[in-house]
C-alpha angles and dihedrals in degrees: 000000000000124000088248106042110087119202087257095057087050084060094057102088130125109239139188127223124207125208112198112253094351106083119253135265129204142247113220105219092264088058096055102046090048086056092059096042083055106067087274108268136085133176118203122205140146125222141167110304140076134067089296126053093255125044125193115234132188126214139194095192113071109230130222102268108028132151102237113206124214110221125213122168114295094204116065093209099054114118111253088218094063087051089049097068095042116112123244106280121201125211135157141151150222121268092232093047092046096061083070114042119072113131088016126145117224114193143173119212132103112309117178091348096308128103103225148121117288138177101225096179132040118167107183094056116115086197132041118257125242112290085240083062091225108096124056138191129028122351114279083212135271095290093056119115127242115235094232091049088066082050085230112188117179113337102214115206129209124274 
C-alpha cells in the first residue's frame, strides 16, 4: 500500500457483478465502498410494496436460495494492486431480480434526500421506474405508499 492510499480509498473501485447465466450488472465505486462499510455483503431482491408493483429491496442477511455474484473490476484500467488489499465482498440476487438487471448500475449517494442504495440504471426495463428509484413495473394506484415515504433503510431478511 502507498504512503499515501488508506484502507477506505482501496474500497473505491467500480465492480462488476456477474449473475450466472443472467448477464452481469455493475457497482459504481460508492456502492462498493458502502458494501464494505456495511459488514460486505448485500443481497438485492424486489417484493410486493411501493408505488409501483415491485419494489426493490437491499439485505444484509443472504437468504436460502440466493444468486451469489462473483465480482471482478469493472474498470479496465483500475490498478490490480488496489483490488488486491480489498477485502472479500459478498453480493447476490434474487432469481426474480436477476431476470432484469444485466447491464444494470447499482449506487449508493443521496437519492430523493436519502442516502441509500439505488439502481440507477435498468435496461431491461419496458416502463420507468419510480422517481424515488425504488419501486419498479406498473402503478400499485393513487392510495400506495412510496417506499421513501415509509423512510425504509435496509430490510434485512431472516436467515
Amino acid at each position: 500500500m502507498s504512503r499515501n492510499a488508506s484502507p477506505m480509498n482501496e474500497t473505491r473501485v467500480p465492480l462488476r457483478a456477474e449473475i450466472p447465466y443472467k448477464g452481469h450488472f455493475t457497482l459504481t465505486a460508492a456502492a462498493t465502498e458502502m458494501v464494505y462499510v456495511f459488514g460486505g455483503a448485500l443481497h438485492c431482491y424486489d417484493g410486493p410494496g411501493g408505488c409501483r408493483k415491485r419494489g426493490l429491496f437491499f439485505s444484509r442477511i443472504q437468504p436460502k436460495k440466493a444468486i451469489f455474484c462473483p465480482l471482478t473490476t469493472a474498470d479496465s484500467d483500475a490498478q490490480p494492486s488496489g483490488v488486491a488489499h480489498m477485502p472479500a465482498l459478498e453480493i447476490s440476487v434474487s432469481t426474480s431480480l436477476a431476470e432484469i438487471l444485466n447491464e444494470a448500475t447499482l449506487d449508493f449517494g443521496n437519492y430523493t434526500g436519502k442516502q441509500r442504495f439505488a439502481w440507477t440504471r435498468i435496461p431491461a426495463l419496458k416502463t420507468p421506474p419510480c422517481t424515488c428509484l425504488r419501486s419498479i413495473g406498473a402503478s400499485s394506484g393513487k392510495r400506495s405508499p412510496c417506499l421513501d415515504d415509509q423512510n425504509l433503510g435496509f430490510t434485512d431478511l431472516k436467515p
